[in-house]
ChimeraX commands (.cxc) that place a marker at each C-alpha (Angstrom):
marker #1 position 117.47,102.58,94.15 radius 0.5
marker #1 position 117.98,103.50,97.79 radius 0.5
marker #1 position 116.21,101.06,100.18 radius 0.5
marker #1 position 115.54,101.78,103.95 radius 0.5
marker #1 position 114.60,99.54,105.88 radius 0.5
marker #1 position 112.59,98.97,109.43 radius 0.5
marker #1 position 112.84,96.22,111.10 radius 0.5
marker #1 position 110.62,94.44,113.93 radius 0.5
marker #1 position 107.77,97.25,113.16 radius 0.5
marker #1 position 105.53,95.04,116.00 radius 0.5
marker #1 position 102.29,97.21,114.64 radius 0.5
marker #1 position 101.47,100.22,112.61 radius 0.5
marker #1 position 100.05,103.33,111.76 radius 0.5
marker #1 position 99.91,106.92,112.24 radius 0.5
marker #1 position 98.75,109.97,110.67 radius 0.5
marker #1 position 99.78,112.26,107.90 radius 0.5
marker #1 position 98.76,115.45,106.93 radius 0.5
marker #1 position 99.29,117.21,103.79 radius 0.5
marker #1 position 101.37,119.28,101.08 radius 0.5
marker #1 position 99.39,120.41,97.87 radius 0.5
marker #1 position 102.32,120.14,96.25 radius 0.5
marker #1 position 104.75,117.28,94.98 radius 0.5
marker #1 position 107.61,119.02,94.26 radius 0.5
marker #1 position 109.81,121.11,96.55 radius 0.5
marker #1 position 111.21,124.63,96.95 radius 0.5
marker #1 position 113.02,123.90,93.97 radius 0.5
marker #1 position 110.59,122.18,91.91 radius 0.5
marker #1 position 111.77,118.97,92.38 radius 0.5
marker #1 position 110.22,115.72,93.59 radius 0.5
marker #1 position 111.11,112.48,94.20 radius 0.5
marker #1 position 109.25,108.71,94.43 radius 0.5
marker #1 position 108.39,107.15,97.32 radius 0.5
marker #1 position 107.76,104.01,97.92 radius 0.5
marker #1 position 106.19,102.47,101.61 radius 0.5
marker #1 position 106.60,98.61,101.45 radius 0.5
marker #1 position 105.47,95.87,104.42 radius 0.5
marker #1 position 106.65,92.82,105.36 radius 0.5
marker #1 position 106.24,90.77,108.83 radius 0.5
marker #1 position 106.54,87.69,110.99 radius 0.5
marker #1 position 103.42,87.19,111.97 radius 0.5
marker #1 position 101.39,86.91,115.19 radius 0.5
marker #1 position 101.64,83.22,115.81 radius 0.5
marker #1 position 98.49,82.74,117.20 radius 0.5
marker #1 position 95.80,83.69,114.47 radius 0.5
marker #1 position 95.47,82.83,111.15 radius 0.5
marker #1 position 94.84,86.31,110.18 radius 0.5
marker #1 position 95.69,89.55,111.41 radius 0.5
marker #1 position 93.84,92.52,109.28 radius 0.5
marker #1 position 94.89,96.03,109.49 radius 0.5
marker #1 position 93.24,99.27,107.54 radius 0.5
marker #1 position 95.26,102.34,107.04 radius 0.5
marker #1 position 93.76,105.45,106.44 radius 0.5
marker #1 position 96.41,107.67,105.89 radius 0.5
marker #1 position 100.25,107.60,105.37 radius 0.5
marker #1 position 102.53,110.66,106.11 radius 0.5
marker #1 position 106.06,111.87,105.93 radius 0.5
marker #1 position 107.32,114.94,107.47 radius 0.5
marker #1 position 109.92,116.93,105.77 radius 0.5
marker #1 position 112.48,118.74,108.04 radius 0.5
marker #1 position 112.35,121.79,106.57 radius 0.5
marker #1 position 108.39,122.17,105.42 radius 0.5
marker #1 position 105.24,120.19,106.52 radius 0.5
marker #1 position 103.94,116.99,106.14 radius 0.5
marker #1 position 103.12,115.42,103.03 radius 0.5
marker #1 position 100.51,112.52,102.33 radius 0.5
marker #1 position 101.32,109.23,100.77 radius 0.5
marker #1 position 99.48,107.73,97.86 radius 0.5
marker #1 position 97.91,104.78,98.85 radius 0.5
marker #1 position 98.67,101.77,96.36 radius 0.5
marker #1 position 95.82,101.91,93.29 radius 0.5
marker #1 position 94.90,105.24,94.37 radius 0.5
marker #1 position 92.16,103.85,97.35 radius 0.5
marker #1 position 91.13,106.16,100.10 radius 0.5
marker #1 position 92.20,103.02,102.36 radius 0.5
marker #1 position 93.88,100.29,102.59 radius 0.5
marker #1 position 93.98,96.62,104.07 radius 0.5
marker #1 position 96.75,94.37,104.67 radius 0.5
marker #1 position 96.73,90.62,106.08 radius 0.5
marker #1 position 100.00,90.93,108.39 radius 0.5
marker #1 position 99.96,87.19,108.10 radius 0.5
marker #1 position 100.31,87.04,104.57 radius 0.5
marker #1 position 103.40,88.91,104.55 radius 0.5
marker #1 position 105.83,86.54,106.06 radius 0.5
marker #1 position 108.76,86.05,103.60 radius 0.5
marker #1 position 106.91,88.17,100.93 radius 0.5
marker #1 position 106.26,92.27,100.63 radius 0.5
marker #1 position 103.56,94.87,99.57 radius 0.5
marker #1 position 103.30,97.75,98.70 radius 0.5
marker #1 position 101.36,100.16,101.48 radius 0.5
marker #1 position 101.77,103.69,99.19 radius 0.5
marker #1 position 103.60,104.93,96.48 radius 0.5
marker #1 position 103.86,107.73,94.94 radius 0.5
marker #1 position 105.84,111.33,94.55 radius 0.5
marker #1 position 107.03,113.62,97.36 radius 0.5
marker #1 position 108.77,116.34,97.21 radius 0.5
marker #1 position 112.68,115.74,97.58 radius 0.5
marker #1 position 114.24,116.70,100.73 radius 0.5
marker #1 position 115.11,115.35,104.43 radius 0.5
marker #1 position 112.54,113.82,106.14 radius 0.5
marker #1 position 112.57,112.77,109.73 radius 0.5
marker #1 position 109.33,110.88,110.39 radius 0.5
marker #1 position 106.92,108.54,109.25 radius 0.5
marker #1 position 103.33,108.10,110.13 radius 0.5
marker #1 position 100.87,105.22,109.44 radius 0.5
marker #1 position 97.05,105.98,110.50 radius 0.5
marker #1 position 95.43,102.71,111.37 radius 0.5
marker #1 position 91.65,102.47,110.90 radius 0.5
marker #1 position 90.87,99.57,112.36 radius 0.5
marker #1 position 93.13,96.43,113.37 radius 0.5
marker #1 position 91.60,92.76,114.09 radius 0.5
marker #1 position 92.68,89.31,114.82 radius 0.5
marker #1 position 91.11,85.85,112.91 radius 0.5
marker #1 position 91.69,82.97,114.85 radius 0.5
marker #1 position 89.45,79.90,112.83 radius 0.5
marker #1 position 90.42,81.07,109.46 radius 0.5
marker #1 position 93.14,82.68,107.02 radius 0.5
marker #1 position 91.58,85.84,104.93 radius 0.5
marker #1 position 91.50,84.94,100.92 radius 0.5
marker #1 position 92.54,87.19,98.05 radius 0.5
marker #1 position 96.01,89.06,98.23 radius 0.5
marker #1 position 97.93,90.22,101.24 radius 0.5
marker #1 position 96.56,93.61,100.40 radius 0.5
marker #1 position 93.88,95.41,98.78 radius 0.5
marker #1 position 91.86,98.43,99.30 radius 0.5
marker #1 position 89.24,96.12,100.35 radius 0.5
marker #1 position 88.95,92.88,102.17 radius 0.5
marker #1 position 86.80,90.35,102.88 radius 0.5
marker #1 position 87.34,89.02,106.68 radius 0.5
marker #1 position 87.78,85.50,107.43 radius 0.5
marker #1 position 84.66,83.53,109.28 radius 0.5
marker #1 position 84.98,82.66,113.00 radius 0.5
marker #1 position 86.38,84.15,116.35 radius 0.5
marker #1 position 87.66,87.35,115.91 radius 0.5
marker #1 position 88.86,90.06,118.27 radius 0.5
marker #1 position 89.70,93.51,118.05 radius 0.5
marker #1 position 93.40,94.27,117.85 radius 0.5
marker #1 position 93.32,97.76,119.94 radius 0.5
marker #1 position 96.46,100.31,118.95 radius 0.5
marker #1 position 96.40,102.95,122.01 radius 0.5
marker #1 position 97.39,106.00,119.47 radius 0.5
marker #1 position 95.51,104.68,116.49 radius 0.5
marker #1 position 98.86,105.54,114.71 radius 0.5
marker #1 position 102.08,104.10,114.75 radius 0.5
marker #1 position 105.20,106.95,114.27 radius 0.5
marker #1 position 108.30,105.62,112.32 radius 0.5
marker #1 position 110.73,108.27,113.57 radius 0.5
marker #1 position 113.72,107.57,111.54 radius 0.5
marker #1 position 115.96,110.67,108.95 radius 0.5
marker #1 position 116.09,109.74,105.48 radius 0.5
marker #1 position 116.67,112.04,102.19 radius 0.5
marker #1 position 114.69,111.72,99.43 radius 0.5
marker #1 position 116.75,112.76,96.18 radius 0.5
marker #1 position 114.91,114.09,92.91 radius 0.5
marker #1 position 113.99,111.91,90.02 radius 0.5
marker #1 position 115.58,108.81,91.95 radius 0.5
marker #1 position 113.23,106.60,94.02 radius 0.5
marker #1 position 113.65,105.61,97.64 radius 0.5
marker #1 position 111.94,102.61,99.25 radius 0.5
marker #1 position 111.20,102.07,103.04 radius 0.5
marker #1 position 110.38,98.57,103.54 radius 0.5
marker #1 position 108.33,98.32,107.67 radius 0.5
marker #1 position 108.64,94.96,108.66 radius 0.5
marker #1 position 106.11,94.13,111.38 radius 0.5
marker #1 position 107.12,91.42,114.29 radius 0.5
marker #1 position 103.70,90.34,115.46 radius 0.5
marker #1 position 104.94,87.67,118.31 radius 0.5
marker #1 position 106.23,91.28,119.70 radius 0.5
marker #1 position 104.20,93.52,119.01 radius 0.5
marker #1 position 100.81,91.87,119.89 radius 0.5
marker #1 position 100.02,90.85,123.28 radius 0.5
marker #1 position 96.91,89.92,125.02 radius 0.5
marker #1 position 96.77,92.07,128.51 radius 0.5
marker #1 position 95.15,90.53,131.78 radius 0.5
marker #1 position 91.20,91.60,130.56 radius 0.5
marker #1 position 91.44,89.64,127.53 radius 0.5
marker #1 position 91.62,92.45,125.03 radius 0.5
marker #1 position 94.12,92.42,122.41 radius 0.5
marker #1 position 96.79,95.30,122.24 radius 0.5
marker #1 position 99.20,96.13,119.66 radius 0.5
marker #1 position 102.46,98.19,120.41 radius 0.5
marker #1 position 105.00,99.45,118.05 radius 0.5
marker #1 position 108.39,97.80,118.10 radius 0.5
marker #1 position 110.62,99.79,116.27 radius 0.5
marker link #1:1,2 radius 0.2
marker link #1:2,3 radius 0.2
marker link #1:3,4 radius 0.2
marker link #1:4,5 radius 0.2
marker link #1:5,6 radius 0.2
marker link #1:6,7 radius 0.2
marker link #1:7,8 radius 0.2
marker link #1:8,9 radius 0.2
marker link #1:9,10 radius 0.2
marker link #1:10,11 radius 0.2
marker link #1:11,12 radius 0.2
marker link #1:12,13 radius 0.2
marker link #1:13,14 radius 0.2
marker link #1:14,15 radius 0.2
marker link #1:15,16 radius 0.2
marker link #1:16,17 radius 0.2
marker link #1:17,18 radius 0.2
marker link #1:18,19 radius 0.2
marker link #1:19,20 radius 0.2
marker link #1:20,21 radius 0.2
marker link #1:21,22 radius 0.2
marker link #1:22,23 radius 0.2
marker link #1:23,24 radius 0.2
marker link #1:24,25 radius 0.2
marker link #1:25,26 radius 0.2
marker link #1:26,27 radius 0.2
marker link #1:27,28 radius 0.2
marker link #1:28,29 radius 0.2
marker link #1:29,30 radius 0.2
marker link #1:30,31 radius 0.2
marker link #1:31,32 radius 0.2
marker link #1:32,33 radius 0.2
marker link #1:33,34 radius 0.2
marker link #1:34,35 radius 0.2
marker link #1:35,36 radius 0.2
marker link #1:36,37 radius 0.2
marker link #1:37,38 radius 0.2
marker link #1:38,39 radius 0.2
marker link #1:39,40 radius 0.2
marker link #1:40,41 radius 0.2
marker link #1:41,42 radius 0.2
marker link #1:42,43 radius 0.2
marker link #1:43,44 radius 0.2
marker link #1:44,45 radius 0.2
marker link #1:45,46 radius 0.2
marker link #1:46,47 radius 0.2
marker link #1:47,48 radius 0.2
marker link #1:48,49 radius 0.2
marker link #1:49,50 radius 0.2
marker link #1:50,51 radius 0.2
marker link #1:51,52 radius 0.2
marker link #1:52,53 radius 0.2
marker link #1:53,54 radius 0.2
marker link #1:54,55 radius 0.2
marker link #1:55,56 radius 0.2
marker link #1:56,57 radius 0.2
marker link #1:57,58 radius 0.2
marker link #1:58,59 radius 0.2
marker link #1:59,60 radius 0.2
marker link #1:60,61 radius 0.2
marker link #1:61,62 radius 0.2
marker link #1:62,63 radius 0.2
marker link #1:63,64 radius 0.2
marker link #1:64,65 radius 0.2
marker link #1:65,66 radius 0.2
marker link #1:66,67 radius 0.2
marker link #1:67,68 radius 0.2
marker link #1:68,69 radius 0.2
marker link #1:69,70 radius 0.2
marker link #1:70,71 radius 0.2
marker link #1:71,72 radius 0.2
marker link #1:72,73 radius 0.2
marker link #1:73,74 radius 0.2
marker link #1:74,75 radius 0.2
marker link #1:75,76 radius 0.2
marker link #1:76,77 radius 0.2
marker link #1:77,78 radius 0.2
marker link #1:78,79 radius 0.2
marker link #1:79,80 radius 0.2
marker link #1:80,81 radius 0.2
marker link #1:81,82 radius 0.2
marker link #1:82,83 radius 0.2
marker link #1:83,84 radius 0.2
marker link #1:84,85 radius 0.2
marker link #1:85,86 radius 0.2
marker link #1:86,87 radius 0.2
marker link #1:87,88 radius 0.2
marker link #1:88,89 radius 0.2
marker link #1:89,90 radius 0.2
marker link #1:90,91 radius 0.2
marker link #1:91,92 radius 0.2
marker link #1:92,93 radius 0.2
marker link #1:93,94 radius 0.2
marker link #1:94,95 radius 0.2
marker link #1:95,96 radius 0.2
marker link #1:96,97 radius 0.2
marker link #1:97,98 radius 0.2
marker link #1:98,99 radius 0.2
marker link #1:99,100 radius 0.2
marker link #1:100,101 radius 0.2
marker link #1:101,102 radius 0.2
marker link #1:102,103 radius 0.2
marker link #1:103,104 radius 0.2
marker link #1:104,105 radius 0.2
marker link #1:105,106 radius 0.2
marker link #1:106,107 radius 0.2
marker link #1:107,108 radius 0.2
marker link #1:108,109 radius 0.2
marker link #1:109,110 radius 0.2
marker link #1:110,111 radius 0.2
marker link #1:111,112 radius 0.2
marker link #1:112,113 radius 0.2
marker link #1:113,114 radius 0.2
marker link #1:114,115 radius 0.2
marker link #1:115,116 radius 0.2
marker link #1:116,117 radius 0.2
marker link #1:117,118 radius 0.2
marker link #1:118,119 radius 0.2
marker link #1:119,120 radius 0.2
marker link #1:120,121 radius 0.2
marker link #1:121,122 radius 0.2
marker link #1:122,123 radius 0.2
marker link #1:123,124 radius 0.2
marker link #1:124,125 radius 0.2
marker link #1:125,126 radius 0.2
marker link #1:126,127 radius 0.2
marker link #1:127,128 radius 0.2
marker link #1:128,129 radius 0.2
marker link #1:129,130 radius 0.2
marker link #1:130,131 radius 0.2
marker link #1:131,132 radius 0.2
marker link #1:132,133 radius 0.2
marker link #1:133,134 radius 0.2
marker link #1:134,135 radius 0.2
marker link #1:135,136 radius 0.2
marker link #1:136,137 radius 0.2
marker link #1:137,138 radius 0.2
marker link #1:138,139 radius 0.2
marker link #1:139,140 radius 0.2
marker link #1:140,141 radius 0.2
marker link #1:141,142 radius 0.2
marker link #1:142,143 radius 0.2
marker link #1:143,144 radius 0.2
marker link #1:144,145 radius 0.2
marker link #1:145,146 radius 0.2
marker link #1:146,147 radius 0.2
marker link #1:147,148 radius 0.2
marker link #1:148,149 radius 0.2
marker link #1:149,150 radius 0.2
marker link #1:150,151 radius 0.2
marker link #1:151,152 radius 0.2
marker link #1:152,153 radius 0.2
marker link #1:153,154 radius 0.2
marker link #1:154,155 radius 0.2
marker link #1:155,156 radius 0.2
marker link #1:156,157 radius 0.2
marker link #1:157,158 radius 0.2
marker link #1:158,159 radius 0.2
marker link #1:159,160 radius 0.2
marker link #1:160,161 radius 0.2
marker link #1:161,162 radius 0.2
marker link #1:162,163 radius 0.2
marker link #1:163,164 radius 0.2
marker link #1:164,165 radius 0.2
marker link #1:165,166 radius 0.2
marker link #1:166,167 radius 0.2
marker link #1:167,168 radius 0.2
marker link #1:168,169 radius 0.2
marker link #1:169,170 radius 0.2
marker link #1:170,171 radius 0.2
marker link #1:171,172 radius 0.2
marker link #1:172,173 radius 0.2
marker link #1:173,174 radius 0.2
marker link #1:174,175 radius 0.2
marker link #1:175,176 radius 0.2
marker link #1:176,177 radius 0.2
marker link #1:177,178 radius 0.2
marker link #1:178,179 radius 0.2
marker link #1:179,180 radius 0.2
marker link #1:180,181 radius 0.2
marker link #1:181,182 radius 0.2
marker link #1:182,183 radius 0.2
view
């Protein structure tokens, strides 16, 4: 299995749009597999995040939309509950090809400071914890992984994005929480 691999993704998401199709000119497609892992934001004990769409742009066609993981229209991770461990974000078949970008749509993003979430790292829903909270604002509401890599048919390919939260979240002088790719 071919494994790609991201590393100090600071925060997430962009947008995807779509193929109808998972197979390519040729009729052939290929799996896909979108994995995360972090090292968390040091100073809450949970850091949620909702994606709402997952894209990969072929060089030669259009883009192409991910699976999400159990088939959800969404889906939540705990960024703090991925140190040392991974998840799966989306999964599913593409058509085979060259693709040169990657695009993670983030629905909402917030921090937990009193309390860690319970249940799994992710899910296509999630409870949040109890206590102070804040909004973790994204300025694009998408995070763009622009990085070449060839999907080949019948043999999967996984692209493991492993968020740095210590530098990628930041608190600016207003008191409002930002989040900024580091690719």
């Amino acid at each position: 299995m071919q494994r790609l691999s991201l590393l100090a993704f600071g925060v997430m998401l962009g947008t995807l749009a779509c193929s109808d199709s998972p197979s390519g000119p040729s009729g052939n497609s290929a799996t896909f597999n979108l994995r995360l892992t972090d090292s968390p934001f040091s100073d809450a004990q949970a850091v949620l995040v909702t994606f709402s769409e997952v894209t990969a742009h072929r060089s030669d066609s259009d883009w192409s939309t991910l699976p999400f993981a159990g088939a959800a229209s969404s889906r939540t991770c705990d960024l703090k509950k991925l140190e040392n461990s991974e998840d799966v974000l989306g999964t599913g078949p593409l058509p085979a090809g060259s693709y040169t970008q990657v695009r993670l749509v983030v629905q909402s993003a917030r921090l937990y400071f009193d309390s860690p979430s319970a249940g799994p790292a992710c899910a296509s829903t999630m409870t949040p914890p109890a206590g102070t909270m804040a909004d973790l604002r994204i300025p694009s509401g998408e995070v763009k992984l622009n990085r070449g890599f060839t999907l080949a048919a019948d043999k999967p390919t996984t692209m493991v994005i492993d968020f740095d939260g210590d530098k990628s979240i930041h608190q600016t002088g207003n008191g409002t929480y930002m989040m900024s790719p580091v690719i």
